[in-house]
VEXTI-286058 format. One record per residue (C-alpha): chain; x, y, z. Coordinates in steps of 0.02 Angstrom, whole numbers, padded with zeros to 5 digits, m for minus. Example, Ala and Ser with C-alpha at 12.3 -4.5 7.8 and 13.67 -1.06 7.14 Angstrom:
2
> A	00615	m00225	00390
> A	00684	m00053	00357
This chain:
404
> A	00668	01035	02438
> A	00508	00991	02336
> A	00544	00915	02154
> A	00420	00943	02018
> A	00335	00832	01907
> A	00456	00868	01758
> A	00607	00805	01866
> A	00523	00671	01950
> A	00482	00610	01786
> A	00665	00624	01717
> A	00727	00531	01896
> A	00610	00385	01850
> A	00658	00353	01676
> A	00849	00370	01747
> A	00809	00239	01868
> A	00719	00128	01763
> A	00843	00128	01620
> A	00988	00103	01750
> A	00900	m00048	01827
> A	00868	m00127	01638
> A	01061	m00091	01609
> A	01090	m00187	01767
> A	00981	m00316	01741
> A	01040	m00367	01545
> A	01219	m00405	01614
> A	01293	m00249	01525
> A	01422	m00118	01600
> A	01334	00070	01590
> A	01487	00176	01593
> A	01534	00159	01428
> A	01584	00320	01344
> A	01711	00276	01206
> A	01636	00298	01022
> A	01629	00120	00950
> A	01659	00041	01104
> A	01529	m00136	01146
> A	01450	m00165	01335
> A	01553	m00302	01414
> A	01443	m00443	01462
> A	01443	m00502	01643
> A	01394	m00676	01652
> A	01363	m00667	01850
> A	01222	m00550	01814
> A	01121	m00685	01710
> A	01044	m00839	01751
> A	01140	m00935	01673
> A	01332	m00945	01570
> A	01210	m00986	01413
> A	01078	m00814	01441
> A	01227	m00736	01445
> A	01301	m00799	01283
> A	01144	m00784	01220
> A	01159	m00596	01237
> A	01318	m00559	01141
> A	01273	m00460	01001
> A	01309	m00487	00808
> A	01463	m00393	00807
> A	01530	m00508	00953
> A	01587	m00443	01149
> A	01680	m00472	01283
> A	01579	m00604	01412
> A	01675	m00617	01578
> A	01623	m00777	01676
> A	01646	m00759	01871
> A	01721	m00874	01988
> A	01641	m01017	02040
> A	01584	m01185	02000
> A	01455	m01218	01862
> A	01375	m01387	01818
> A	01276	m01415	01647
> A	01200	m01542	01558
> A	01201	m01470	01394
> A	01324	m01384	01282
> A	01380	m01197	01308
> A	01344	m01145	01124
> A	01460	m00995	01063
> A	01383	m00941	00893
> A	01452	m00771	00866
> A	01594	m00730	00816
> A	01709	m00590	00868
> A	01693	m00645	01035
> A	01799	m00669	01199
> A	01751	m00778	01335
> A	01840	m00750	01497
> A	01836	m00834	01640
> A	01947	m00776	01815
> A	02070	m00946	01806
> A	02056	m01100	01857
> A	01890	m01027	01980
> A	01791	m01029	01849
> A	01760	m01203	01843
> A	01625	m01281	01736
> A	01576	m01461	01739
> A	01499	m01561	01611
> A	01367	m01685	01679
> A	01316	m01735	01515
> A	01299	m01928	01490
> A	01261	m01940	01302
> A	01430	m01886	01222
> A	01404	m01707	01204
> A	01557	m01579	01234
> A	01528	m01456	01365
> A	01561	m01316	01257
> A	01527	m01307	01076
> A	01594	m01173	00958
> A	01480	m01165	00805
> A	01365	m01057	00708
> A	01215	m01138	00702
> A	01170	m01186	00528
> A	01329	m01266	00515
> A	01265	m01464	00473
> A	01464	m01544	00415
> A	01607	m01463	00478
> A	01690	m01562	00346
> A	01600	m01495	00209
> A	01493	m01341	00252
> A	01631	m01183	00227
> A	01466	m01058	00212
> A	01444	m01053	00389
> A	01587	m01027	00460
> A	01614	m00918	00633
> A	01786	m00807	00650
> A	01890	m00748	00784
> A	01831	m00829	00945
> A	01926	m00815	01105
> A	01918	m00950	01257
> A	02049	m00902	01415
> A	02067	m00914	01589
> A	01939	m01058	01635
> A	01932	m01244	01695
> A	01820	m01396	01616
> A	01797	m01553	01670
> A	01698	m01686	01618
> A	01664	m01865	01639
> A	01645	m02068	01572
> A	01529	m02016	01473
> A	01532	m01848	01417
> A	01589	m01808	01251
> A	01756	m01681	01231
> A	01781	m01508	01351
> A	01781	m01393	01179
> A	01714	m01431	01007
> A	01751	m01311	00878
> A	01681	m01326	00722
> A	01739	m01227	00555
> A	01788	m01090	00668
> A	01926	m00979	00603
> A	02049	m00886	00714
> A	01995	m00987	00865
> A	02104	m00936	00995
> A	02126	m01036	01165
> A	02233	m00974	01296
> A	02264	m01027	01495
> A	02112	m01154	01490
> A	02135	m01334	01574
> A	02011	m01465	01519
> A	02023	m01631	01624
> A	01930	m01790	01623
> A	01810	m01781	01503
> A	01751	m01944	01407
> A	01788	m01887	01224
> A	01919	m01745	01178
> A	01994	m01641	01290
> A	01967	m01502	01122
> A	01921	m01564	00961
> A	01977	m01436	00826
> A	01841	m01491	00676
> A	01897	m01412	00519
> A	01948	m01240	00613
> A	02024	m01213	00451
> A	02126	m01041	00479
> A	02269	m01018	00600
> A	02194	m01098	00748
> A	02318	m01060	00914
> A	02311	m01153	01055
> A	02431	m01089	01204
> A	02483	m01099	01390
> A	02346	m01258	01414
> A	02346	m01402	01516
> A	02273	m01552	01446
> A	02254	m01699	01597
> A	02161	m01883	01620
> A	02046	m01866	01441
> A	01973	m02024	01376
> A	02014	m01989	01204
> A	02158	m01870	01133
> A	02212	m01724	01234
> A	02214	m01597	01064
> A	02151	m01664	00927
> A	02173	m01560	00760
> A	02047	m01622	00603
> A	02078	m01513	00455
> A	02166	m01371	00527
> A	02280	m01244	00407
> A	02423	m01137	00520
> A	02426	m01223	00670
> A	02524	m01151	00832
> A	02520	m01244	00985
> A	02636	m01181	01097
> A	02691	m01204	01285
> A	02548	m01335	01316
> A	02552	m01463	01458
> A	02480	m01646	01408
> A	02467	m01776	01538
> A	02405	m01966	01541
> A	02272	m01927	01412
> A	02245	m02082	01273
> A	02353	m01986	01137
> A	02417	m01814	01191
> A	02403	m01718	01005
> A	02320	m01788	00842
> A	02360	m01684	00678
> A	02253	m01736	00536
> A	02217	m01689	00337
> A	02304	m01511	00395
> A	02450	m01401	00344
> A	02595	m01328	00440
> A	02602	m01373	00614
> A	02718	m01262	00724
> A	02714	m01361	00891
> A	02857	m01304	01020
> A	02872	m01289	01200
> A	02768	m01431	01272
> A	02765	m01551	01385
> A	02692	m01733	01364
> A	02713	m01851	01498
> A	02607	m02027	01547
> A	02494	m02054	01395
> A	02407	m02210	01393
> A	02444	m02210	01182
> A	02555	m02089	01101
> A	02622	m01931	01119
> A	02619	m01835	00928
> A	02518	m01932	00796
> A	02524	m01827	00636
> A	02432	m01872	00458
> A	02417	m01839	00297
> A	02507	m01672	00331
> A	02631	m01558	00245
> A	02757	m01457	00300
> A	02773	m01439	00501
> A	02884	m01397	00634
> A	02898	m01524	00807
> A	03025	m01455	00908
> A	03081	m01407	01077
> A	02958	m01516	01171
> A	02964	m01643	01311
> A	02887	m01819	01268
> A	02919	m01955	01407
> A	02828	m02112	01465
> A	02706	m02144	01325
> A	02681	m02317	01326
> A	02656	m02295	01153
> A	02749	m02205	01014
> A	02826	m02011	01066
> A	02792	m01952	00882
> A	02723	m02049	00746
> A	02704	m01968	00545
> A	02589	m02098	00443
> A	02475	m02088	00287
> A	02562	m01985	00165
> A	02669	m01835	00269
> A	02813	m01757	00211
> A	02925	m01595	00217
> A	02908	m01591	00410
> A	03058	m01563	00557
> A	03061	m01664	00689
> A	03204	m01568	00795
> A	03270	m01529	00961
> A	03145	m01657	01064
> A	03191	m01747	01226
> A	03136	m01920	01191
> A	03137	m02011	01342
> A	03086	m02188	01407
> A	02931	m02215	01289
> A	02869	m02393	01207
> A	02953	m02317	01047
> A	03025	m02148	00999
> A	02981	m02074	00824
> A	02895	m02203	00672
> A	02914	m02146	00513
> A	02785	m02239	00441
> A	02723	m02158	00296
> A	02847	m02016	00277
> A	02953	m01914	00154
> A	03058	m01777	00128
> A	03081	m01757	00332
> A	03209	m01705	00425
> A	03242	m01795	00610
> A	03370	m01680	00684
> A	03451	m01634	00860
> A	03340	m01763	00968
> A	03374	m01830	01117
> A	03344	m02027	01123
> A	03361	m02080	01292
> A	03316	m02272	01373
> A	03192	m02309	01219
> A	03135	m02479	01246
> A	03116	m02496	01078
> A	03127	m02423	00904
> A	03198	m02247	00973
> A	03183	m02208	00773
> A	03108	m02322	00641
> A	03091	m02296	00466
> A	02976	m02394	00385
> A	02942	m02472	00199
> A	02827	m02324	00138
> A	02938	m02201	00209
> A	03107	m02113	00106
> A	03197	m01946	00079
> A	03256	m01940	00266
> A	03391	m01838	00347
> A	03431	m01910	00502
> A	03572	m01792	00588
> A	03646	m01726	00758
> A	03545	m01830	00870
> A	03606	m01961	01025
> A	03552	m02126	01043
> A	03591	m02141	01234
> A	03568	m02275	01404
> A	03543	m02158	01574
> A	03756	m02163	01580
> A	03801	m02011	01675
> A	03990	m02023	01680
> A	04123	m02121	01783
> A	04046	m02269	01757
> A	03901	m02239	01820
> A	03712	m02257	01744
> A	03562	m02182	01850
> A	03435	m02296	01807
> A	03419	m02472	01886
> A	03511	m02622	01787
> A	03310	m02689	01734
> A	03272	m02484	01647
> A	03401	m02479	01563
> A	03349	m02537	01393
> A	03418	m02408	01250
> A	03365	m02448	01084
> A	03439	m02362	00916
> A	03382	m02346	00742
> A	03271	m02484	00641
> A	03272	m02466	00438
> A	03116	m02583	00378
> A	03155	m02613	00187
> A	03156	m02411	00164
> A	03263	m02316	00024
> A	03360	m02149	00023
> A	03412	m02104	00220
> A	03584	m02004	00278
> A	03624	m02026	00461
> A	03737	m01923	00512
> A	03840	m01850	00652
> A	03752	m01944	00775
> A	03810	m02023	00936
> A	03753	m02192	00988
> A	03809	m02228	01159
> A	03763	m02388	01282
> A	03628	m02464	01177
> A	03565	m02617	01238
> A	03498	m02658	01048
> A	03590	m02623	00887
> A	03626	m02459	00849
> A	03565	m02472	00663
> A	03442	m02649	00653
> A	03405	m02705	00470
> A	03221	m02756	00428
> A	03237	m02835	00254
> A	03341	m02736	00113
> A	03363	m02548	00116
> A	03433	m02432	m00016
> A	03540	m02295	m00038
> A	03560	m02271	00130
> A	03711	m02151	00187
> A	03791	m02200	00352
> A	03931	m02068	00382
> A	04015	m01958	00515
> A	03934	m02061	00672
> A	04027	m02109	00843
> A	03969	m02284	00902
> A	04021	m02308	01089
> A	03999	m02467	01170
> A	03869	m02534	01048
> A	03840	m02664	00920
> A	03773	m02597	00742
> A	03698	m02669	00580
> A	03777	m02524	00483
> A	03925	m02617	00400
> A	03774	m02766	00303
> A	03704	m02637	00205
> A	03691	m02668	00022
> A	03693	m02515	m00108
> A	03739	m02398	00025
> A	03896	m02298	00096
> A	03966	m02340	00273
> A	04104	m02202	00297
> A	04205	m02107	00399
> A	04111	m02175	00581
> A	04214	m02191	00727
> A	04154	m02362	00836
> A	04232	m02388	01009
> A	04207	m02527	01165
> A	04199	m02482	01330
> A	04345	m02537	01382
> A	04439	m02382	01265
């Protein structure tokens, strides 16, 4: 069957603009009104080409399996914009020597992050992707004044700075289902963040597993810190946030630590276990330390220091690794339990809390403290300060040996 010139010329324009589809990365079956090309990464030459061709009202770029070594930053700079990877496949390593992150969220004319709120970006999506770095490279994701910045199922291991660095991602940044392993510096740290979730995050043997700093309203629940070389939770200069239901053990630092000028935050239902010290109050007010778990602290399991006041202290234990009939589960050498430390600090109620097997006291006095309510609490098998405090109310504790 012969084909004239009118349909061989329609044939060639079909092929040609099917090969250009093919060849700018996009999908050419979309047929929904409205609807955006997704971008395929494996069709460019590169992750950045392929960044580089997300349009102004953002897209969906899908990275393929596979391994993927840089030397300079991915740069997202549009918002509105997804970036996908298959798991833990898509695996890209930062070679960079000179500090730099291996991806950087950004727009472009964004000079401060501190200070410049004109150029902001909004609503960008990281999931389902692996980064790595080394020594020397700076932190796996740097966000900078990025709103909405969502990051979901990405690990980010052994890079030199950061595992993320949140810079002034001022609006409800969420950070969920991550794992956060061997970074230099802090696993997540938050600078200037408003609305914070982080939720059902794993942090292992970074420096410090989560900084919070100059932010608002932290809601961190569900994780898992174990290893750090510092501490676990270091929050400052922030109002009114929630730490509870997480897993903090081994730190050979602090587990949680509130300093420079926090107050109205929770500290609740944690498992505190075996860390160089437990929870330091050290510039805090207006807190609440509630329902913890303080088990074979070597020190300080809670310590309220000279700048700190306005605590409620209530429900927690104060425990050794005793697991009943006699019996302890750690060795005789890890089994120092350490209780509460007031450091010349004013207006504190502990109460209804159990201090069991402590090796140190289960209240220790650092010079005078004030108003300090002491009421309601079962001492087993422990030696206690409680009874030398001065303008304060002991009442109503039960204190037993272990011989009762």
């Amino acid at each position: 069957m012969s084909i004239d010139a009118k349909h061989r010329s329609f044939l060639i324009c079909l092929l040609i603009c099917c090969t250009c589809s093919i060849a700018s990365g996009q999908e050419t079956d979309v047929v929904l009104p409205g609807a955006l090309p997704t971008i395929e990464a494996a069709r460019f030459p590169s992750i950045q080409a392929a960044l580089d061709a997300v349009p102004e009202g953002g897209a969906l770029v899908r990275l393929p399996a596979g391994t993927f070594k840089i030397n300079e930053p991915l740069r997202i700079e549009t918002g509105d914009t997804s970036v996908v990877g298959t798991g833990t496949s898509t695996h890209i390593v930062n070679e960079n020597t000179q500090g730099r992150p291996a991806i950087l969220i950004a727009d472009p004319r964004c000079q401060d992050a501190r200070r410049d709120r004109q150029h902001q970006l909004w609503r960008v999506r990281l999931a389902d992707l692996r980064i790595t770095g080394n020594e020397a490279s700076g932190a796996g994701i740097e966000a900078r004044q990025t709103n909405e910045v969502f990051l979901h199922g990405v690990s980010v291991s052994e890079n030199g700075g950061d595992g993320v660095l949140l810079d002034f991602c001022y609006e409800d940044p969420r950070v969920a289902d991550c794992l956060f392993t061997y970074n230099r510096r802090t696993g997540l740290n938050l600078v200037g963040c408003h609305d914070i979730v982080v939720s059902a995050c794993q942090f292992e043997e970074n420096d410090d597993a989560l900084h919070c700093v100059d932010g608002f309203n932290l809601c961190m629940s569900g994780c898992c810190l174990d290893d750090h070389l510092g501490d676990g939770v270091v929050i400052e200069n922030t109002y009114g946030s929630v730490v509870a239901g997480n897993m903090i053990e081994e730190c050979k630092g602090t587990a949680i630590v509130l300093d420079r000028d926090c107050y109205g935050i929770a500290l609740s239902a944690n498992v505190i276990a075996h860390n160089g010290g437990g929870i330091d109050l050290r510039d805090a007010h207006g807190c609440a330390v509630s329902a913890n778990t303080f088990t074979i602290m070597k020190s300080n399991a809670l310590r309220i220091g000279p700048n700190s006041g306005r605590i409620a202290v209530s429900g927690n234990s104060f425990s050794d690794s005793y697991i009943g009939n006699g019996s302890v589960r750690r060795q005789e050498n890890d089994r120092i339990a350490a209780g509460i430390v007031l450091h010349a600090t004013d207006d504190v109620a502990i109460s209804g809390t159990v201090f069991s097997g402590l090796t140190e006291k289960a209240v220790s006095l650092v010079e005078r403290s004030r108003r300090i309510l002491f009421s309601n609490n079962l001492l087993r098998d422990v030696d206690s300060d409680h009874d030398l405090l001065s303008e304060s109310t002991a009442a109503n504790n039960h204190v037993s040996g272990a011989d009762e």
